[in-house]
C-alpha positions as CSV (number, residue, x, y, z in Angstrom):
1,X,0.0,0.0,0.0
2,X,1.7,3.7,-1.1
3,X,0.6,5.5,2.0
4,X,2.2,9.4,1.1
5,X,0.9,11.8,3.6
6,X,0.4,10.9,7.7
7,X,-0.5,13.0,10.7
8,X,1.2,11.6,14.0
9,X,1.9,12.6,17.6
10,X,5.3,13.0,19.0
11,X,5.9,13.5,22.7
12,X,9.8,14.1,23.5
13,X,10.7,13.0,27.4
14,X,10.6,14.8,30.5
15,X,13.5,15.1,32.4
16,X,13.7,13.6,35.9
17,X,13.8,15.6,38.9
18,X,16.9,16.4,41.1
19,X,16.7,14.9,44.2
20,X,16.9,16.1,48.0
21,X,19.7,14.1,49.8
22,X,21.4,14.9,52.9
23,X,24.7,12.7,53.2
24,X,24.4,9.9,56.0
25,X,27.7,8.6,57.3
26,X,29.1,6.3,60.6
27,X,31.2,8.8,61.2
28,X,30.1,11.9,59.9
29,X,26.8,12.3,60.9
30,X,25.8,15.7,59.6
31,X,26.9,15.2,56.0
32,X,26.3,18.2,53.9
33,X,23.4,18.1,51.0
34,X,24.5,15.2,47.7
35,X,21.1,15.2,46.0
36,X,22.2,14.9,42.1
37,X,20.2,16.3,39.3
38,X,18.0,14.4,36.9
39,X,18.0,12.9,33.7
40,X,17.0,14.3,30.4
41,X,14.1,13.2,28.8
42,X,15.1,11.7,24.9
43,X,14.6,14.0,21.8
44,X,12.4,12.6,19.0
45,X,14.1,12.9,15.4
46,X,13.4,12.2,11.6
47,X,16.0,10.4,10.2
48,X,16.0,9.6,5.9
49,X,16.2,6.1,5.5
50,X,16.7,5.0,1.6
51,X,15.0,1.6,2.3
52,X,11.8,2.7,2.8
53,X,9.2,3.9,0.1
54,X,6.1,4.7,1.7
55,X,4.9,6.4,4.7
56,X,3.0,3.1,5.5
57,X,4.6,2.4,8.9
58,X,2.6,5.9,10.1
59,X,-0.8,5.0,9.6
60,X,-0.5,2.1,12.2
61,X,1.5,3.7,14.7
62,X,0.2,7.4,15.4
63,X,1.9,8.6,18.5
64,X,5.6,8.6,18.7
65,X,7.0,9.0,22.5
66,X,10.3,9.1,24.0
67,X,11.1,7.8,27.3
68,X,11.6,10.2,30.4
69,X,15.0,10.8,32.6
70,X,15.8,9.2,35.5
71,X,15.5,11.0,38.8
72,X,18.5,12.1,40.3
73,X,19.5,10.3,43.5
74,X,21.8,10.5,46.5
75,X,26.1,10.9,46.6
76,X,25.1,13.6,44.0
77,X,24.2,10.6,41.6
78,X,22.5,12.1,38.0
79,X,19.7,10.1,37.1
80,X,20.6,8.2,33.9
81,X,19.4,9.9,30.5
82,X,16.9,8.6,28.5
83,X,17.4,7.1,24.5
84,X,16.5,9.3,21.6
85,X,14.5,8.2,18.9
86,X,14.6,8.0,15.2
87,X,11.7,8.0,13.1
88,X,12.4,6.9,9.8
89,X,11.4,8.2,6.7
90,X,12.1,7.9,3.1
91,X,13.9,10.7,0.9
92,X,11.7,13.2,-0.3
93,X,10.0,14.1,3.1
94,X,8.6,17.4,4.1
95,X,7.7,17.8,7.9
96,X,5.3,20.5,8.5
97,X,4.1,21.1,11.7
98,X,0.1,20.9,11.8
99,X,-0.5,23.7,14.4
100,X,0.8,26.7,12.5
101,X,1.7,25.3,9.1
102,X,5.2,25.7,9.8
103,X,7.9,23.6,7.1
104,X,9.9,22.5,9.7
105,X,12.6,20.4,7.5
106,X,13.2,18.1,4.2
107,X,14.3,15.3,4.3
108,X,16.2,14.6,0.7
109,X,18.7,11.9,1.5
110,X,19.7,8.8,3.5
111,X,21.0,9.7,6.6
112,X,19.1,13.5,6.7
113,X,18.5,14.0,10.4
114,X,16.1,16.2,12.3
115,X,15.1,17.5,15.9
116,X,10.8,17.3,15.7
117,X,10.8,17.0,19.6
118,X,13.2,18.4,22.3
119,X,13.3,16.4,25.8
120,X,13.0,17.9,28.4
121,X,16.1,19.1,30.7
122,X,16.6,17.1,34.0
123,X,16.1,19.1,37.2
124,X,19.0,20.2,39.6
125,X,19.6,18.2,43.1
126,X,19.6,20.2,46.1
127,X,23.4,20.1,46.2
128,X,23.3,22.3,43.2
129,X,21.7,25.0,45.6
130,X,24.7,25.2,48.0
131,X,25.6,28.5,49.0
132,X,28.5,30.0,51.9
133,X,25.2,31.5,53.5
134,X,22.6,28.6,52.7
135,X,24.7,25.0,53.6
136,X,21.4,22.8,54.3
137,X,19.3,23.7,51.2
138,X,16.4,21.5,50.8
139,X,15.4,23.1,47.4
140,X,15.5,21.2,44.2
141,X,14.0,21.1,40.6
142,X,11.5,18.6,38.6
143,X,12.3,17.9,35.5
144,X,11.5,19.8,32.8
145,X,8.6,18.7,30.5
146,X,8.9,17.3,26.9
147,X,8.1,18.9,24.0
148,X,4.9,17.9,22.3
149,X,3.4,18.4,18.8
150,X,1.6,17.1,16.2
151,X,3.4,16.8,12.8
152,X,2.2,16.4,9.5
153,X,5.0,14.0,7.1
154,X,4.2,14.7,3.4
155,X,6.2,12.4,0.8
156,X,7.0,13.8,-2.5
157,X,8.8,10.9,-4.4
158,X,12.5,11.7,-5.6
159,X,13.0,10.2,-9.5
160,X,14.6,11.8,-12.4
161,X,11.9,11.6,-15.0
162,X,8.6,12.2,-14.4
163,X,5.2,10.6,-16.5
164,X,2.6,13.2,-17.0
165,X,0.0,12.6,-19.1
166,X,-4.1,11.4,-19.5
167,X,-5.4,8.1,-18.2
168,X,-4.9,5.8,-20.7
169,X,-1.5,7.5,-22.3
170,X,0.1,4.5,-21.8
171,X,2.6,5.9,-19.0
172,X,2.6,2.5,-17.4
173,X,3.3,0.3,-20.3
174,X,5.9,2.7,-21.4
175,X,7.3,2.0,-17.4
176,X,6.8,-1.6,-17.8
177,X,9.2,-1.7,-20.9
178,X,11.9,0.6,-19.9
179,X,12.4,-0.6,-16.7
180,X,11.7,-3.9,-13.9
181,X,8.7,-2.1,-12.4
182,X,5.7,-4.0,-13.1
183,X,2.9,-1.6,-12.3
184,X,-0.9,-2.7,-13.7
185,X,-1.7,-2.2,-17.0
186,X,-5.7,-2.2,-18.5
187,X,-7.4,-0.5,-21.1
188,X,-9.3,1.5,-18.5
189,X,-8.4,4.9,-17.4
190,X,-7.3,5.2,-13.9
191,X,-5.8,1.7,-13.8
192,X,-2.6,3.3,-11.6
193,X,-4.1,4.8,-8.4
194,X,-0.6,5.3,-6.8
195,X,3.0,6.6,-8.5
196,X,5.3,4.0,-9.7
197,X,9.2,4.0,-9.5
198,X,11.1,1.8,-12.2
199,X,15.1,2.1,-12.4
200,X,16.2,2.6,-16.4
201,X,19.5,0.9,-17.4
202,X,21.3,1.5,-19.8
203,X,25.2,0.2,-20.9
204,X,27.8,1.2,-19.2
205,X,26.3,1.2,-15.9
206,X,24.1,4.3,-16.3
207,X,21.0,4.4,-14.7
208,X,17.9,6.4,-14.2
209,X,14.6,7.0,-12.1
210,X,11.5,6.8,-13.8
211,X,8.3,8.0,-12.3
212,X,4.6,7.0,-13.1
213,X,1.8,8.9,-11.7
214,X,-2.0,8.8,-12.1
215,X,-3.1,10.3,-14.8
216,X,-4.1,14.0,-15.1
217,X,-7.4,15.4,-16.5
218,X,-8.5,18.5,-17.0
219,X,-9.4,20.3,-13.2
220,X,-6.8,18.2,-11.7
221,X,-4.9,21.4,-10.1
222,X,-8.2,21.9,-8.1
223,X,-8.8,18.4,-7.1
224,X,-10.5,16.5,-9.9
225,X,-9.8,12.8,-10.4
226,X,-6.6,11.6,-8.8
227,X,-3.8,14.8,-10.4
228,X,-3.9,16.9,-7.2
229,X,-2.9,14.1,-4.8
230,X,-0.4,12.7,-6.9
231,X,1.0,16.4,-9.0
232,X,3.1,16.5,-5.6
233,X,5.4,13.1,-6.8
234,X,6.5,15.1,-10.2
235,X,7.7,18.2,-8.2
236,X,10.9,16.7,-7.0
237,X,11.6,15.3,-10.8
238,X,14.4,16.7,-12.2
239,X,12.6,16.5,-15.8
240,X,9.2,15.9,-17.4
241,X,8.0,13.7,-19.9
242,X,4.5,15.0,-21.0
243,X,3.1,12.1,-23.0
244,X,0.4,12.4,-25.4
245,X,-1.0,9.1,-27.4
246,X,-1.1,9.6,-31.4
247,X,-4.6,8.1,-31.5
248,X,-5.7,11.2,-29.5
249,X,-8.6,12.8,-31.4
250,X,-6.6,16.0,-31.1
251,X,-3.2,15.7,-29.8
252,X,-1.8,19.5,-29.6
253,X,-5.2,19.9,-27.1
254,X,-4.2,17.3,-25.7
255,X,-0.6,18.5,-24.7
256,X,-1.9,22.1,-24.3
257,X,-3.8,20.9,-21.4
258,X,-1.7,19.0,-19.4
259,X,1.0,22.0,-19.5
260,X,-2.2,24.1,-18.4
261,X,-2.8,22.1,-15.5
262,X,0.8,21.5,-14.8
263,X,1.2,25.3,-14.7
264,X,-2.1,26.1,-12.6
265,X,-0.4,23.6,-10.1
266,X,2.5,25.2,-9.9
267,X,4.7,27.6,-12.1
268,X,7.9,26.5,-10.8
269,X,7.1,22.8,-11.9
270,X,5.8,24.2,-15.3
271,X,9.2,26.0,-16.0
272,X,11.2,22.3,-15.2
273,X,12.8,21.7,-18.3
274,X,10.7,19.1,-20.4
275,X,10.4,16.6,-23.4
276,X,7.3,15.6,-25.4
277,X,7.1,12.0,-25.9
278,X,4.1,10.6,-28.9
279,X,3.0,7.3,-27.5
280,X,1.1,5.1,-29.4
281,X,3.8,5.2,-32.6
282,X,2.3,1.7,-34.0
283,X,-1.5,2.8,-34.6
284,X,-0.8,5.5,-37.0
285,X,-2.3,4.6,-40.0
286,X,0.7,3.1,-42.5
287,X,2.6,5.6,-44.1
288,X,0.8,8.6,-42.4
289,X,3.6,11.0,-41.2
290,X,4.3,11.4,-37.4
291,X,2.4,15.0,-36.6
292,X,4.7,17.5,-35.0
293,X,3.3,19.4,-32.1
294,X,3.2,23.0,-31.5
295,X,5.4,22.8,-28.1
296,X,7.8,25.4,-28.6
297,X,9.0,25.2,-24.9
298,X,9.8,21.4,-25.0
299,X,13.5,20.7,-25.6
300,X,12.5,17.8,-28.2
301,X,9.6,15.7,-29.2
302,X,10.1,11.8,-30.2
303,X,7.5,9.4,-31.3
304,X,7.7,5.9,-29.6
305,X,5.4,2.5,-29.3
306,X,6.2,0.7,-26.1
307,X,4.0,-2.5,-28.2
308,X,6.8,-2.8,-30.9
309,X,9.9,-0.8,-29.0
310,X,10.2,1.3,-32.0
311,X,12.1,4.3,-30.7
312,X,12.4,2.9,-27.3
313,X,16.3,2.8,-27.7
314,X,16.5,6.3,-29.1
315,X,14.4,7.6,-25.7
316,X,16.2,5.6,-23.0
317,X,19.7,7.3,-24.6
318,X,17.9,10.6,-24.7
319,X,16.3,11.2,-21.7
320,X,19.8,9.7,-19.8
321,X,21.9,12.8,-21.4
322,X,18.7,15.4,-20.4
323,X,18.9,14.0,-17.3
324,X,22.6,14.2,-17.0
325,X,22.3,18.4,-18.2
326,X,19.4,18.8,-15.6
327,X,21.8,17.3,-12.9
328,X,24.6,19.9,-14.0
329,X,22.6,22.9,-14.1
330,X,21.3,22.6,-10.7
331,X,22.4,24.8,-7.9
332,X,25.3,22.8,-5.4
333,X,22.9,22.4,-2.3
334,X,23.3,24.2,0.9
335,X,25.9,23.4,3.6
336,X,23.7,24.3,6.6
337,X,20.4,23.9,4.9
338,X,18.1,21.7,7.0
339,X,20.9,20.7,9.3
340,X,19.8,18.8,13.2
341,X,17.9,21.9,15.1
């Protein structure tokens, strides 16, 4: 199950509190104050983890709670500390805190870590309060509470290429042929109700990530069939692929509108550098001429049929080398940018 969006509860620990100790010994029976201080509480973090692919482990498990410090105890002893813990997530996370909106951090690669949830500091023993005027204190601290909020995880998949195009485009066969993914395939529309991921490989030991997402139709930056939920997955892409089936009855309104909806969605995602791929090559009539789109923005447009392969060499080689310019063109990433809080 592709679960890509989950509310949950996390609840850092409280500190333990200091403790009021007067020392007791045979021979030294008045023994000044050796209460030691608490325990912290543990922190709750986000950590990437590149095995996972889903948010699925979130929708069982809801609340997310650290353990709380030990108290502090006598011979100015500090109560023992308790363990942090690491929720994991895959790449391509956004944490957003529900309350006030608030991006709190991306996570983009294995390894990313991120503070959600501080614990709470362990209170000070009495020995702490120990003055030349005030030898015999009696004072001393809780523990300091945990901090507690509810966090929203968003997942926005990670892939270089990204399918857009109508139900029915043929976005998963074209998937199922370039790469190991085996995603349904039916000649209904809507047959993919969650985004695929398929490695391409080519010779040479070059490879690429191919995306697959629901198909768009026309409304689907305001909610309409499955494009809103799913536009997110092709924000991340480095490229897009806008395919558009030559048995369209009108293929240029057919590639008109997803760029429409892509750019209602967002204009940033509209201006990603993209490639218009004619699907469908084998059901032009015989010796009918491959029609050539008015898509002046597109950096080429190739005419494929994932049934016979024709032109499926020609693509994989292609999109590998606009891949590759995307990857050089982008801005070197941000020492301190979402960094532990």
């Amino acid at each position: 199950m592709f679960i890509d969006r989950a509310v949950v509860k996390v609840i850092a620990g409280t500190g333990g509190s200091g403790a009021s100790s007067f020392a007791r010994f045979k021979f030294k029976p008045k023994g000044g104050p050796d209460g030691g201080d608490g325990g912290h509480g543990g922190h709750v973090f986000i950590r990437g983890d590149a095995n996972l692919a889903t948010l699925l482990d979130y929708r069982y498990r809801t609340i997310w709670k650290a353990g709380r410090g030990e108290h502090g105890k006598g011979k100015t002893k500090t109560g023992a500390s308790a363990e942090d813990i690491y929720m994991p997530v895959p790449p391509g996370t956004i944490v957003r805190d529900v309350a006030t909106g608030e991006v709190l951090a991306e996570i983009l690669h294995d390894g990313d870590v991120y503070r959600v949830a501080r614990g709470g500091r362990g209170g000070r023993g009495n020995a702490r309060f120990t003055t030349p005027t005030h030898q015999a204190p009696r004072e001393w601290e809780p523990g300091e509470e945990g901090q507690e909020r509810d966090i929203e995880l968003v997942l926005k998949l990670i892939a270089d290429v990204g399918l857009v195009g109508e139900p029915n485009a043929g976005k998963s066969t074209l998937l199922s042929v370039l790469s190991a993914a085996r995603p349904k395939i039916a000649d209904y529309p809507f047959t993919t109700l969650e985004p695929n991921l398929g490695v391409v490989q080519l010779s040479g030991s070059r490879t690429f990530v191919l995306a697959d997402i629901p198909g768009i139709i026309e409304g689907a930056h305001e909610g309409k069939g499955l494009g809103l939920k799913f536009l997110q997955h092709v924000e991340r892409t480095r490229v897009l692929a806008f395919l558009v089936p030559l048995d369209a009855p009108d293929p240029q309104a057919v590639y008109d509108q997803l760029r429409g909806e892509v750019r209602q969605y967002s204009a940033t995602l509209a201006e990603r550098p993209h490639v218009v791929v004619l699907t469908k090559r084998d059901l032009l009539p015989e010796g009918d001429d491959v029609p050539e789109l008015d898509a002046s923005g597109a950096d080429r447009q190739l005419a494929i049929s994932s049934a016979s392969g024709t032109g499926l060499e020609e693509l994989k080689e292609y999109l590998w080398r606009f891949v590759a310019d995307a990857k050089a063109n982008e801005p070197p990433p941000s020492d301190d940018e979402w960094l532990e809080e």
